[in-house]
TIROMAR-27566 format. One record per residue: y, z, x of N, C-alpha, C, O, CB in turn; residue in one letter. Coordinates in steps of 0.05 Angstrom, whole numbers, plus 5000, padded with zeros to 4 digits. Glycine has a CB too. Example, Ala and Ser with C-alpha at 12.3 -4.5 7.8 and 13.67 -1.06 7.14 Angstrom:
2
488651565264491051565246493451565264493451695285491151815226a 495551425257497951435273500151575258502351615268498851145282s 
This chain:
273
894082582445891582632460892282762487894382722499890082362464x 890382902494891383062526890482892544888482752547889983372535x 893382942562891582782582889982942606888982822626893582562596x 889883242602888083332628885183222625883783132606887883662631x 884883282651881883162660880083322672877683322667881882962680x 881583502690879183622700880683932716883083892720877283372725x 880184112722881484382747878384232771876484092764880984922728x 878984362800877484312818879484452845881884482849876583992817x 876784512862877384572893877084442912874784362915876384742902x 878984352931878284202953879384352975881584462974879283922951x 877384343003877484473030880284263046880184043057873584453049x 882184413042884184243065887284413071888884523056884983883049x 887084383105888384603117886484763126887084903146889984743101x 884284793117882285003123882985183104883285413109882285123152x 883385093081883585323073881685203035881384963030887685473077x 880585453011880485292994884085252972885585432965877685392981x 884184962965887184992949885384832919883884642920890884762968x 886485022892886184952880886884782861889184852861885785042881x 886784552837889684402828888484332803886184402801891084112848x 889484222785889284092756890883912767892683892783890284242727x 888683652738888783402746888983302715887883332694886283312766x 891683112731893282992697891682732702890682652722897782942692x 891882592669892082252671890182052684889481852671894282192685x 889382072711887581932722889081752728891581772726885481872710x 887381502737888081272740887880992740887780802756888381302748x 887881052701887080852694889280662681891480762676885180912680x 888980392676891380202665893280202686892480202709892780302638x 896080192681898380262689898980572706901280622713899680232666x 896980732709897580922721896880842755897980862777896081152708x 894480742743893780652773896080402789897280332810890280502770x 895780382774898980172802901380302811902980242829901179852786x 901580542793903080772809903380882825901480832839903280902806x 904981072839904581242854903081472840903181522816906881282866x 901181672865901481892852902682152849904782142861900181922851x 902282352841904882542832902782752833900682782820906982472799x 904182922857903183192865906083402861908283402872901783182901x 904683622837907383802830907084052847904784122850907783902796x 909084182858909284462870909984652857912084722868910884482889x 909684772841910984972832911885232848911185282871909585042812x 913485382835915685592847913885832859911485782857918085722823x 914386032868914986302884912186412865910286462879918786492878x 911786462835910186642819909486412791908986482768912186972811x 909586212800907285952783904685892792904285742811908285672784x 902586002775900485792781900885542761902185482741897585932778x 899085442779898585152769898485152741899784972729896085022781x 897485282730896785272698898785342685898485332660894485442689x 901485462695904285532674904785242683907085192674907085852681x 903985062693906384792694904584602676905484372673907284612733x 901784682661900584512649901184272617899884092606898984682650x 903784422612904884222599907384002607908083802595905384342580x 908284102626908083922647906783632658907283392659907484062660x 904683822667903083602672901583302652900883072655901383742681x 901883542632901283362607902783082603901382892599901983532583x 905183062603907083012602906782702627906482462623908783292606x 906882842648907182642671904282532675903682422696908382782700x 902382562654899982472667899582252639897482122638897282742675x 901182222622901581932607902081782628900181622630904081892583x 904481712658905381502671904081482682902881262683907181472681x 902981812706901581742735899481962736899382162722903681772764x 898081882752895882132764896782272775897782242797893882112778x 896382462761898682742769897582982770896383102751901082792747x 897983052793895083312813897983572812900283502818893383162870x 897283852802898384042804896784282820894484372817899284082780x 898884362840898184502861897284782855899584852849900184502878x 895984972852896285292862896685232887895285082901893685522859x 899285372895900085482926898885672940898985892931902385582929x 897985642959896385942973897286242964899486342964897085953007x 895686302960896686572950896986582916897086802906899686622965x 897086412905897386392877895886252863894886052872899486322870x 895186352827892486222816889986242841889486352863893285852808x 888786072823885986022837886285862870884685682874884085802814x 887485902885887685792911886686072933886686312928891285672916x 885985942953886086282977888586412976890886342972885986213016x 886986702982888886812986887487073000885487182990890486842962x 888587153023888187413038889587573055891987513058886587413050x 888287833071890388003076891887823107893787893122889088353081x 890487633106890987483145892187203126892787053144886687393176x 892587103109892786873107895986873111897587033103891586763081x 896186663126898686493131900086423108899286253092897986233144x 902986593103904286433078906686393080908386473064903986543054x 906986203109910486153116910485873100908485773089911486103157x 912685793099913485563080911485243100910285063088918085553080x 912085273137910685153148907085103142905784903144911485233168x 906585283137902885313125902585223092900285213084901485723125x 903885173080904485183049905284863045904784733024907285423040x 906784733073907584423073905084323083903884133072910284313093x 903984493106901884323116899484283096898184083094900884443141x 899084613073897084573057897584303043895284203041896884803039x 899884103031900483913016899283703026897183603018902883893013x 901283573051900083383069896983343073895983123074901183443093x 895483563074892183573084891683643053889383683058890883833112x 891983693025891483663004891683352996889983272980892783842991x 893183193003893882832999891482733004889882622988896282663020x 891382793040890382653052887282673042885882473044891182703077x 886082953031884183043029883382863007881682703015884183303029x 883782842992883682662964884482402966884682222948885382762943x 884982402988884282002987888181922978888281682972880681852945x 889781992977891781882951892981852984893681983003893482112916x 892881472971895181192990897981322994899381363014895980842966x 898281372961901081292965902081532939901081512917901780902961x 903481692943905081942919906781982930907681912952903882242910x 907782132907911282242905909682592907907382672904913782142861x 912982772917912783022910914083062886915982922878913583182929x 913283232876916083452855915683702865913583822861915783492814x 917983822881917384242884919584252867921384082866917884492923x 919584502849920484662848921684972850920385182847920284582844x 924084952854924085302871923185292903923885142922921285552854x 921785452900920485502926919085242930919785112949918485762925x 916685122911915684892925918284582926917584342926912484812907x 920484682926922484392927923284482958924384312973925884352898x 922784762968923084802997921384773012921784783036923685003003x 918084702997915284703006914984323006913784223025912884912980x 915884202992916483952995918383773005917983533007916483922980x 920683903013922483823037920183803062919283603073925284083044x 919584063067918584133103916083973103914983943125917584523113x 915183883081912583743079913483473084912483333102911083773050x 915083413072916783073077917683063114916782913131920983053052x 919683263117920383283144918383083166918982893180920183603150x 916183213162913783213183913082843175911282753189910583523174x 913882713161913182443151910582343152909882203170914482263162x 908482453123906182443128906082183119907882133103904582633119x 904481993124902981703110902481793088901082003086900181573123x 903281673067902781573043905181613023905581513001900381693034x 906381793036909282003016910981823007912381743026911582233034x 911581722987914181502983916181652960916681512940912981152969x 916981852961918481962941918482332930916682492923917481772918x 921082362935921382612935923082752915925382662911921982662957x 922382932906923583012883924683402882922783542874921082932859x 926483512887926883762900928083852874929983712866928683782930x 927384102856928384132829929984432832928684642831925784122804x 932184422834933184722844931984962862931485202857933484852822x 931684792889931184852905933085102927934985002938930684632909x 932885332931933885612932935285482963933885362980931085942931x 937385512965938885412990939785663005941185673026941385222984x 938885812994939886133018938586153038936286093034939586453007x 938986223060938086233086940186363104942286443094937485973095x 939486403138940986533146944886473150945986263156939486563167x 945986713144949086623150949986523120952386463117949286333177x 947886493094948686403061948286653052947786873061946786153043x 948786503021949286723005945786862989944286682983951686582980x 945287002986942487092979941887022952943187032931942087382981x 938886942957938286772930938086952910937287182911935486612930x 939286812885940087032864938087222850939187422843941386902843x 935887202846933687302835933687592854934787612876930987082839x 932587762843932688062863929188082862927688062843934788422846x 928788122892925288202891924088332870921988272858924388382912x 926188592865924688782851923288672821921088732813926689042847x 925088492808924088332790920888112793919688012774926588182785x 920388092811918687902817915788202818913588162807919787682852x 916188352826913388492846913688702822911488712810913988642889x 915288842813915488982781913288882765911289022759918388892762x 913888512757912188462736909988392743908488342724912988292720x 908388342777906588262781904888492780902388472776906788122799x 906188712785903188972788903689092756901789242751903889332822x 905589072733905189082708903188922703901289022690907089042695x 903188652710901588452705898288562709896688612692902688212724x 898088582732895388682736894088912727891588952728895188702757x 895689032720895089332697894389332678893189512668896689492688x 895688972661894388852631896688812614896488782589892189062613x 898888802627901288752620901388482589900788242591902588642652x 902088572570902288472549904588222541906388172558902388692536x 904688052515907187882513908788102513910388122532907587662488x 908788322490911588422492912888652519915188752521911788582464x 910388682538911988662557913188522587914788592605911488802558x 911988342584912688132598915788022581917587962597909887922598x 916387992557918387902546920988042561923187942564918087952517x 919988302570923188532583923288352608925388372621922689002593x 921288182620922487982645922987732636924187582651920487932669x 922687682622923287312613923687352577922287322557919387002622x 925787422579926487492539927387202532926787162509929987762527x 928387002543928686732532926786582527927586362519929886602545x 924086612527920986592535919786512513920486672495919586842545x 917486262498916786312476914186532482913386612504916186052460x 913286592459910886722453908886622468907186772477910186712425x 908686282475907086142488906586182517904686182532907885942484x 909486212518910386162555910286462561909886522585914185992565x 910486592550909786972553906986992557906087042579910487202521x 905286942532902886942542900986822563899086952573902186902527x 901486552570901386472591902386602620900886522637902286292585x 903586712626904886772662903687122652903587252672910086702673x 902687282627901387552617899087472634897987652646900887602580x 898087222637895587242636894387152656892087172663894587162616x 896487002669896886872700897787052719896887012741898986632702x 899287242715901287362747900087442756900587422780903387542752x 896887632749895587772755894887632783894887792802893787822735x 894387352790893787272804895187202832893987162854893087152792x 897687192828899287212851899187492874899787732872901887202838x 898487382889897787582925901087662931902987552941896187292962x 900387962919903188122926904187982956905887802955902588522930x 903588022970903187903004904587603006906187533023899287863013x 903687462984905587232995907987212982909987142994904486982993x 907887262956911587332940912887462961915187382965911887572908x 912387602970914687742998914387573015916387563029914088053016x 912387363022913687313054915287043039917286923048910887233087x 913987023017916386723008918986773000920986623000915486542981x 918587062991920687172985923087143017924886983022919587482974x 922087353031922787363064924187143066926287093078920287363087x 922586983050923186663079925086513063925386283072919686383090x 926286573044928986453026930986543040932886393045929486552994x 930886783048933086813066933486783099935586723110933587033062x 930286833112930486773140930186493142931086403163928386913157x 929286333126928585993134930685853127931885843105926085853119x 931385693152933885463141933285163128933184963141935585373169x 932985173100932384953083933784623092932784403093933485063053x 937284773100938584503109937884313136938684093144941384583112x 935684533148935484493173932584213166932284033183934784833192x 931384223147929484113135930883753128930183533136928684343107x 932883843113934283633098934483293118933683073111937683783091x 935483353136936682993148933982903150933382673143938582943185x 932283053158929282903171927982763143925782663144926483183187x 929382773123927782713095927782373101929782243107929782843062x 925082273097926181953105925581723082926181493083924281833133x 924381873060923881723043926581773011928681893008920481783038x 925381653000928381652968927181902964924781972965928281362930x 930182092956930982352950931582372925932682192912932882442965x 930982652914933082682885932682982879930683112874931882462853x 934783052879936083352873936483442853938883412848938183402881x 934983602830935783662805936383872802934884042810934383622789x 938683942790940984192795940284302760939884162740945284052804x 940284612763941084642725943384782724944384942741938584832702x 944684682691947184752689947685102686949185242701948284582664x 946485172670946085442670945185642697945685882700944185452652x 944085492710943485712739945285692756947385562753940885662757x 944685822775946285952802944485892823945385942846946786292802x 942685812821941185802849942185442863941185312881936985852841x 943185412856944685062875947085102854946685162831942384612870x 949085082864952385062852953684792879952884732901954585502856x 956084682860957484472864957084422894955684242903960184502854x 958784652911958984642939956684512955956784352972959284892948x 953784702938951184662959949984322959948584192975948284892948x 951484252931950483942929952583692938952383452933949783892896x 954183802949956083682965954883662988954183432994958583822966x 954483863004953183853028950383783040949483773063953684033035x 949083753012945583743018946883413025946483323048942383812983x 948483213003949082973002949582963038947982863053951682892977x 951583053044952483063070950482993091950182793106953483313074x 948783283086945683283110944182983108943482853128942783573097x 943782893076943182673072944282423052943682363029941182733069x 945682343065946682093053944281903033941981863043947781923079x 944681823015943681682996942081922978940881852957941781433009x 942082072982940782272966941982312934944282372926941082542984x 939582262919940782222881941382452875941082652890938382132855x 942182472856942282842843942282732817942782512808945583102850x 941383012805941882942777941483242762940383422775939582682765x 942283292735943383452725943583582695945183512677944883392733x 941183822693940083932661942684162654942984392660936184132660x 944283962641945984212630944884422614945284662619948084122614x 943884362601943184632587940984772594939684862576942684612561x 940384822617937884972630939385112654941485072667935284742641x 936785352654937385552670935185502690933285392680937685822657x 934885562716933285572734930585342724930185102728932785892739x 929285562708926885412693927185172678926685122654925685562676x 927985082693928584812674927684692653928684682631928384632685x 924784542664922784462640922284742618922284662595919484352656x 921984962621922085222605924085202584923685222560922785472623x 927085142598928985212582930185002566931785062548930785342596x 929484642571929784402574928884212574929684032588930284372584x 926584202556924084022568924583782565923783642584921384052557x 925683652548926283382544928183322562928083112576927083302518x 930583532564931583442588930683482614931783312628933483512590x 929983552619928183552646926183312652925383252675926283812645x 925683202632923882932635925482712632924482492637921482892615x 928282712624930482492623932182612653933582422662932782512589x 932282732662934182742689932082602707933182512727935283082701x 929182552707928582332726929782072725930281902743926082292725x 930282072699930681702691927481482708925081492707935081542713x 929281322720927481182730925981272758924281132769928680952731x 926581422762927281482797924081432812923781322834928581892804x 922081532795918981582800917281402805915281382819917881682782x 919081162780917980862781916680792744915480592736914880862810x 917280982731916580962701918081242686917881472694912780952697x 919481152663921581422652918181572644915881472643924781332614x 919081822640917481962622918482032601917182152585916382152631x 
């Protein structure tokens, strides 16, 4: 049975952000925390919807469009530094009433959910950062090359098909092709660059010590975007910080890994999935 419930808009930040809504909270969900997901750089909310599926058996589990992407604002003045993107989270919580949740970002939102933790909003008890891009100034540049990102978004908007979308994501099912065919369209050229921009001008580590609640770092074996060194030193910035680890996945984890990707939480959330 599915567990979605509902898509909806709520005014917060001043701005509108849009989200899908797992599970509810009923039985055992409700004594949970709840679980707000970030997705990456060129996800809307709706490529993480099996996902959500997934995490909305344990908890009530709200998935984000990020400004600028899917159905959220987006314009030629809108603010889309990683600081406006944390604050959208915090004033998305608060806006909806939720006591007490966990984050999950990944990618870009595991850098959108650090700076959001940083600021230590009331209610946050748990943080979850899923190969989160550690390049910044004086590192090494995050491995992905723009031209790949802004290529498939204005193909995209032209009516860009599965089989051509497949020449950007050939490991991809038919499913997950048609899906992001039919989604990219929606991503605001405008903010993929400045999020883009800001992988390299923003210092992520600089984010890290202020983290005050339980941490957990999920690395994939197959990618390049967090390697051995960087998880040595995130530990460093923050002591007690978990890690954990999808060997057989590349960047996209849940994409490339799904069962594993829902076993590298283990317990950490407060119920396995």
């Amino acid at each position: 049975m599915s567990t979605f419930l509902y898509g909806a808009n709520v005014r917060a930040n001043d701005i509108r952000q849009h989200y899908l809504r797992y599970g509810g909270s009923d039985g055992q969900r409700g004594e949970r925390d709840a679980l707000i997901i970030i997705p990456g750089i060129t996800s809307p909310a709706v490529t993480w919807g099996f996902v959500g599926e997934r995490f909305g058996r344990q908890f009530d589990t709200y998935i984000l469009d990020v400004r600028g992407r899917g159905l959220s604002e987006a314009s030629d003045t809108l603010d889309y530094s990683v600081a406006a993107q944390a604050a959208d989270v915090t004033a998305f919580a608060e806006a909806l009433g939720l006591k007490r949740y966990a984050l999950v970002g990944h990618s870009m939102g595991g850098r959108i959910a650090a700076r959001a933790a940083r600021s230590h909003p009331a209610g946050l008890s748990r943080l979850v950062m899923v190969d989160p891009p550690v390049s910044g100034p004086g590192r090494r540049a995050y491995p992905a090359k723009l031209p790949w990102y802004v290529d498939s978004m204005r193909e995209a908007r032209a009516g860009i098909g599965i089989d051509g979308m497949r020449a950007y994501c050939p490991t991809w099912t038919e499913d997950q092709l048609r899906l992001r065919a039919e989604w990219l369209h929606t991503c605001d050229e405008r903010a993929i660059l400045a999020s883009f921009e800001e992988f390299h001008t923003g210092d992520f580590h600089a984010d890290v010590p202020d983290i005050a609640v339980p941490a957990m770092l999920m690395t994939a074996g197959r990618g390049d975007v967090v390697l051995p060194a960087d998880i040595d030193e995130l530990r460093g910035l923050l002591p007690g910080l978990q890690t954990s680890f999808v060997a057989n996945a590349g960047h996209m984890i849940p994409w490339d890994d799904e069962e594993g990707f829902y076993a590298a939480f283990g317990d950490f959330l407060g119920a396995p999935l």
